[in-house]
BAFI-3210 file (N, C-alpha, C; in Angstrom, 3 decimals, decimal comma, padded with zeros to 6 digits):
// residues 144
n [1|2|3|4|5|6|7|8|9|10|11|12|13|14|15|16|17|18|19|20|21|22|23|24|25|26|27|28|29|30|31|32|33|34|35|36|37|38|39|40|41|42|43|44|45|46|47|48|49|50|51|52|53|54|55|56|57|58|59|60|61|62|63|64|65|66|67|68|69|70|71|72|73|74|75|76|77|78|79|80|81|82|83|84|85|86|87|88|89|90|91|92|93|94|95|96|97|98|99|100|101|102|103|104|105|106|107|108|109|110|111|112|113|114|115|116|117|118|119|120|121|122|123|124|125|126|127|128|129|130|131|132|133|134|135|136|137|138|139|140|141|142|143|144]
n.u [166,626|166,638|168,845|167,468|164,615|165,140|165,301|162,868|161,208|160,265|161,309|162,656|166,242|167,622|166,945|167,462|169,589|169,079|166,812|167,959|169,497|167,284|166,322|168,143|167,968|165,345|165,858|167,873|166,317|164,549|165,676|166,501|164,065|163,350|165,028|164,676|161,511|162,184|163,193|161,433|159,418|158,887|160,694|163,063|162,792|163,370|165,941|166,798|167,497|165,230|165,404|166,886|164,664|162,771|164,561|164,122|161,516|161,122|162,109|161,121|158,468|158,775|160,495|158,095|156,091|157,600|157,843|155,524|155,519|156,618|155,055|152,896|153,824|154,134|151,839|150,948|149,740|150,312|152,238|152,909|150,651|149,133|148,234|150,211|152,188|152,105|152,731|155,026|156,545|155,938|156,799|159,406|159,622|159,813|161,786|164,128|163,700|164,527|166,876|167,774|167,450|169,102|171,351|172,139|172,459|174,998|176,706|179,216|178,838|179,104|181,332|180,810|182,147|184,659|184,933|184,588|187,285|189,274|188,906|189,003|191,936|193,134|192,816|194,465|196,070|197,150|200,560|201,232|204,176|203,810|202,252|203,177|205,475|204,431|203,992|203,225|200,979|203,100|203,394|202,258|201,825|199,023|196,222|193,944]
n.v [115,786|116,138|117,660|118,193|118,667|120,770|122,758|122,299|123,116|126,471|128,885|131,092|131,495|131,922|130,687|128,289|127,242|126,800|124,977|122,832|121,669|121,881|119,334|117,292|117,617|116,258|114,016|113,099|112,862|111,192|108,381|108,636|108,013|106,238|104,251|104,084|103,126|100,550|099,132|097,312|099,398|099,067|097,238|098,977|100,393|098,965|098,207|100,780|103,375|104,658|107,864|108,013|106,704|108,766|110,698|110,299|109,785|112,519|113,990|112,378|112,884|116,105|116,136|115,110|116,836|119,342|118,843|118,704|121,614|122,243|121,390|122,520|125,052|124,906|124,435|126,651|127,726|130,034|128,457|129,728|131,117|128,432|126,411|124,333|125,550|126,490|123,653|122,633|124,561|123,507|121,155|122,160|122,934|120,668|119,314|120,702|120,230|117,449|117,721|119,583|117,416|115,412|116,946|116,971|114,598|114,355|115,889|116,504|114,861|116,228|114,717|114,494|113,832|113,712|116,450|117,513|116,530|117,751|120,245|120,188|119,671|121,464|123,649|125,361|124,125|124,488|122,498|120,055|120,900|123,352|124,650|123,439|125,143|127,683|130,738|130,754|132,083|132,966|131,693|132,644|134,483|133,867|135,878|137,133]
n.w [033,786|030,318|027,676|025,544|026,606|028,175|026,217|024,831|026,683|027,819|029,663|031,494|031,153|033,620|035,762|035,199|035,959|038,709|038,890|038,365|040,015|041,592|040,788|041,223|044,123|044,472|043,400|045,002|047,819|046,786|046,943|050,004|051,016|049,467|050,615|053,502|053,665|052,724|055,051|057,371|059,903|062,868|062,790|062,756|064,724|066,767|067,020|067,807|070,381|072,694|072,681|069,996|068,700|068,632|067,928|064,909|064,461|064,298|062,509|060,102|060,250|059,853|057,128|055,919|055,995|055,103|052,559|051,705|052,014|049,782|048,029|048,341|047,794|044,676|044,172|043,864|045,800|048,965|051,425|053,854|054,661|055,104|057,466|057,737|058,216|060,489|061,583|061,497|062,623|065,124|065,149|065,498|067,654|069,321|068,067|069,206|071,989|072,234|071,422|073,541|075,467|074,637|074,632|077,224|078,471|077,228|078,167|080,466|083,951|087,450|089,803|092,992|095,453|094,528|094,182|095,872|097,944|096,284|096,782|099,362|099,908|098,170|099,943|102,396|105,100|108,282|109,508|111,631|112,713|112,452|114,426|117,112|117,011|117,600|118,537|122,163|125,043|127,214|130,618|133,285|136,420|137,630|137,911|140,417]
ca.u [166,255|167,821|168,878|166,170|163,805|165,701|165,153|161,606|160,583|160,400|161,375|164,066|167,716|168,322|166,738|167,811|170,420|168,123|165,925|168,851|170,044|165,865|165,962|168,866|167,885|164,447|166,397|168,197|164,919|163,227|166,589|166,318|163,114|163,143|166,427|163,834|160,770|162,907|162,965|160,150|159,608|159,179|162,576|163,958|162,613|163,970|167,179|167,128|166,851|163,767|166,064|167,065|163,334|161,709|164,617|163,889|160,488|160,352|163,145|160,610|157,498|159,486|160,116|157,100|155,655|158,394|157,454|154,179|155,275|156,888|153,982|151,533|154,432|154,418|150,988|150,304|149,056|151,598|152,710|153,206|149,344|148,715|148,252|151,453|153,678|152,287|152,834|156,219|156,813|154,975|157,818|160,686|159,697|159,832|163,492|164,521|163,232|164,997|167,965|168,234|167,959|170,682|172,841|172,005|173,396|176,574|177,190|180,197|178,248|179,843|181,168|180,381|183,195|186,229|184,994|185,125|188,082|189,915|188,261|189,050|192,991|193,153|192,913|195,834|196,046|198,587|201,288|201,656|204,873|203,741|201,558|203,667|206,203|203,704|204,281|201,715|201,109|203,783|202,617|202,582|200,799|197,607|195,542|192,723]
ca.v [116,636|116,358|118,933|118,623|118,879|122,486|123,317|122,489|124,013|127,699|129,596|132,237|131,086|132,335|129,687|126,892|126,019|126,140|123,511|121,442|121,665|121,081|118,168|116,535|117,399|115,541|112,799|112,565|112,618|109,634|107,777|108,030|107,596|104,596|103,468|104,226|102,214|099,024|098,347|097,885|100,540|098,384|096,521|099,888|100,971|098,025|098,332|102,315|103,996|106,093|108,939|108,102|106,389|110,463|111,988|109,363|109,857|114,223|113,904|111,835|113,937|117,221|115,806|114,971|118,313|120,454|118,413|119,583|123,265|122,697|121,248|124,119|126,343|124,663|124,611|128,511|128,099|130,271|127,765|130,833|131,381|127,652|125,279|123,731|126,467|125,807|122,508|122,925|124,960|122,482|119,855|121,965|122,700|119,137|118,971|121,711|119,808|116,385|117,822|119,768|116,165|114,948|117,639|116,844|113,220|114,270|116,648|115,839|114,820|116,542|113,419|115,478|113,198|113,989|117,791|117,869|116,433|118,369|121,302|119,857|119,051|122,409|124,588|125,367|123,504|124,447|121,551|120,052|121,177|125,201|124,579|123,502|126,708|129,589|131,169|130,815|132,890|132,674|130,748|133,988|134,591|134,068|137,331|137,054]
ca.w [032,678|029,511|026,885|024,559|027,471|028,296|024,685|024,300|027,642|027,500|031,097|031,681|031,380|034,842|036,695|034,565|037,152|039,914|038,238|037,874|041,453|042,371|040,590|041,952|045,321|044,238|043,129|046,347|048,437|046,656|047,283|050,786|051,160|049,393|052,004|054,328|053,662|052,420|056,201|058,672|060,957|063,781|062,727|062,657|065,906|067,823|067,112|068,330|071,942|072,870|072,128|068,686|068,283|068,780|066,672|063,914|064,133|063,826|061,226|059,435|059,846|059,509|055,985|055,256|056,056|054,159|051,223|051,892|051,973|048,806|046,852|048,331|046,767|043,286|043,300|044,008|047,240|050,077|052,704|054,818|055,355|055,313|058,670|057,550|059,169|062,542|062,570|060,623|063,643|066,633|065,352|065,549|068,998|070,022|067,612|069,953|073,298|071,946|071,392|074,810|076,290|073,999|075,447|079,080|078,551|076,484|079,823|082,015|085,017|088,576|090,544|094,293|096,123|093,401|093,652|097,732|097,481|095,590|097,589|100,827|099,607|097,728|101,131|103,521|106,565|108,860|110,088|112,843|113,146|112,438|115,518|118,000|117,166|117,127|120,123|123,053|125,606|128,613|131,734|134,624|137,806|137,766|138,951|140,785]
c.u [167,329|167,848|167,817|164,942|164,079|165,119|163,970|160,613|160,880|160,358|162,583|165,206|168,110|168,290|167,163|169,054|169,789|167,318|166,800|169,213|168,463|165,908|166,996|168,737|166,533|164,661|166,970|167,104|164,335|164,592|166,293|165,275|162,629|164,020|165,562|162,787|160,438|162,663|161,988|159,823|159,455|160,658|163,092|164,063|163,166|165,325|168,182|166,860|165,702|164,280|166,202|165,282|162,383|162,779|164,400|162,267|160,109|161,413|162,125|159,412|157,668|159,531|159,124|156,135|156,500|158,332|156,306|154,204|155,474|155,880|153,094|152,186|154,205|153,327|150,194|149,818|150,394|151,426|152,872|151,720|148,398|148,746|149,404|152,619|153,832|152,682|154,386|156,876|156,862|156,450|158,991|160,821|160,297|161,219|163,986|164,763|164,579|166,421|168,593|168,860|169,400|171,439|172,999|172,810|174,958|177,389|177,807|179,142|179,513|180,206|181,476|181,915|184,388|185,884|185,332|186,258|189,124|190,185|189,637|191,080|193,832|193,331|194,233|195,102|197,171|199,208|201,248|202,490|204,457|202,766|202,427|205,110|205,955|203,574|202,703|202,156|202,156|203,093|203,356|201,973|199,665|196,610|194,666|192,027]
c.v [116,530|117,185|119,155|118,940|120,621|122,968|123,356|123,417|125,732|128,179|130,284|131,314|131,149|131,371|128,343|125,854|125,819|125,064|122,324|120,866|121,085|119,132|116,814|116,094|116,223|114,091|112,549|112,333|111,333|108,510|107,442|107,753|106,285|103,275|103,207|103,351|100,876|098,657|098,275|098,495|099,772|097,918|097,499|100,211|100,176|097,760|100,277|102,248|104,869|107,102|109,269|107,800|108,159|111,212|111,209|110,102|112,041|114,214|113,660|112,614|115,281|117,326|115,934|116,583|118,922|119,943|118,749|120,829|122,992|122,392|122,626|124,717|126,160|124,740|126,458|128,649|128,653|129,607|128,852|130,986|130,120|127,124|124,591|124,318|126,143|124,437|122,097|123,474|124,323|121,574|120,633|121,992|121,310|118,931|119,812|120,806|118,051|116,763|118,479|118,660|115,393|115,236|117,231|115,856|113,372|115,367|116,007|115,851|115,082|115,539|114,289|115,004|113,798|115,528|118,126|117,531|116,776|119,696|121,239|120,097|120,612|123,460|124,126|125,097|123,835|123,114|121,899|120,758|122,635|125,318|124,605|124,813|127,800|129,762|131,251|131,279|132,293|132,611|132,118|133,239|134,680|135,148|137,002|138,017]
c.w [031,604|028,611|026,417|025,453|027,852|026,919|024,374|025,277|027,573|029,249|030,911|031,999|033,017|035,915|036,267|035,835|038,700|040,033|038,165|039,391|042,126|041,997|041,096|043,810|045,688|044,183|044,702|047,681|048,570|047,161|048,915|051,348|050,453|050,212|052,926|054,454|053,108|053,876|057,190|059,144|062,622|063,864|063,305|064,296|067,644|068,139|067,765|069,910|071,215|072,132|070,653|067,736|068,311|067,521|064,807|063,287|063,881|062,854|059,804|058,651|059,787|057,613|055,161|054,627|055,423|053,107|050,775|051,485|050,416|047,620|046,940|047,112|045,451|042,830|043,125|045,224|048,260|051,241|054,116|055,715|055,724|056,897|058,974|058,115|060,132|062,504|061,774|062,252|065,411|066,467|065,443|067,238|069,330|069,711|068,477|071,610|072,980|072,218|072,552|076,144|075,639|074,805|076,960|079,187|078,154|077,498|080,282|083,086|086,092|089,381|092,000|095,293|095,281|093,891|095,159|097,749|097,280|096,282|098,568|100,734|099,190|099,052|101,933|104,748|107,235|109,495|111,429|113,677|113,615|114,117|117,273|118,190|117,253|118,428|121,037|124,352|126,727|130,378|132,884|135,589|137,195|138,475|139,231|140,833]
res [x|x|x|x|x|x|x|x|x|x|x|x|x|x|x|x|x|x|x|x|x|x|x|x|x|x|x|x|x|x|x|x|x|x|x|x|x|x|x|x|x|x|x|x|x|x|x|x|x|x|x|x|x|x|x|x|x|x|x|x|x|x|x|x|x|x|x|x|x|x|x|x|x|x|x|x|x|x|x|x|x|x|x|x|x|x|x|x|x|x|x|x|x|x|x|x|x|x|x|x|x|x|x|x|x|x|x|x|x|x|x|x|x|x|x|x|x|x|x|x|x|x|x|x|x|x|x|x|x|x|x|x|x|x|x|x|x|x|x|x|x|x|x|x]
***
């Protein structure tokens, strides 16, 4: 947007820097979305894991859909009462579920041997020696 564009458009001062900040974020959008469909999607997908291939792909259509909400919004329609929530909602589930598995992998795994182990090593054992000095009973008569 450039000045004279501010100047000829008529809207409240107040938002003027919100418009400026939309439009940059607009600008940054088509950017990577044009990074984006410079390369194949196959290409892309061959060079990923499963893992990264699912968060690739709700990243993508997450996008798509909140671009969605925001046209409803611009055009008067509320995204709120549209179809677009739920399924705005359906994908974060899944971003939710993705990322639980993430965490599972980036988990110290328990190695069961190191932890017995440690256990086993960790407890008092009495010595040999303490054994043969602890007093035992004195050898009597035997009663019948």
């Amino acid at each position: 947007m450039s000045e004279d564009d501010i100047n000829t458009e008529e809207y409240p001062t107040e938002i003027h820097d919100y418009l400026v900040a939309f439009e940059k974020s607009l600008g940054s959008v088509d950017e990577m979305l044009k990074t984006m469909m410079s390369v194949a999607r196959s290409e892309l997908l061959q060079k990923l894991e499963p893992l990264e291939q699912a968060k690739l792909d709700l990243v993508s259509v997450y996008a798509l859909n909140s671009m969605f909400w925001v046209y409803l919004a611009t055009q008067g329609i509320n995204p709120k009462e549209h179809p677009v929530k739920q399924e705005l909602e359906r994908i974060r589930t899944y971003m939710n579920k993705v990322k639980e598995i993430a965490d599972k992998k980036k988990a110290s795994k328990l190695d069961k041997g190191a932890a017995s182990r440690f256990v086993r090593n960790a407890l008092w054992e009495p010595n040999a020696e303490n054994e043969h000095t602890s007093k035992t009973p004195a050898k009597g008569k035997k009663r019948k």
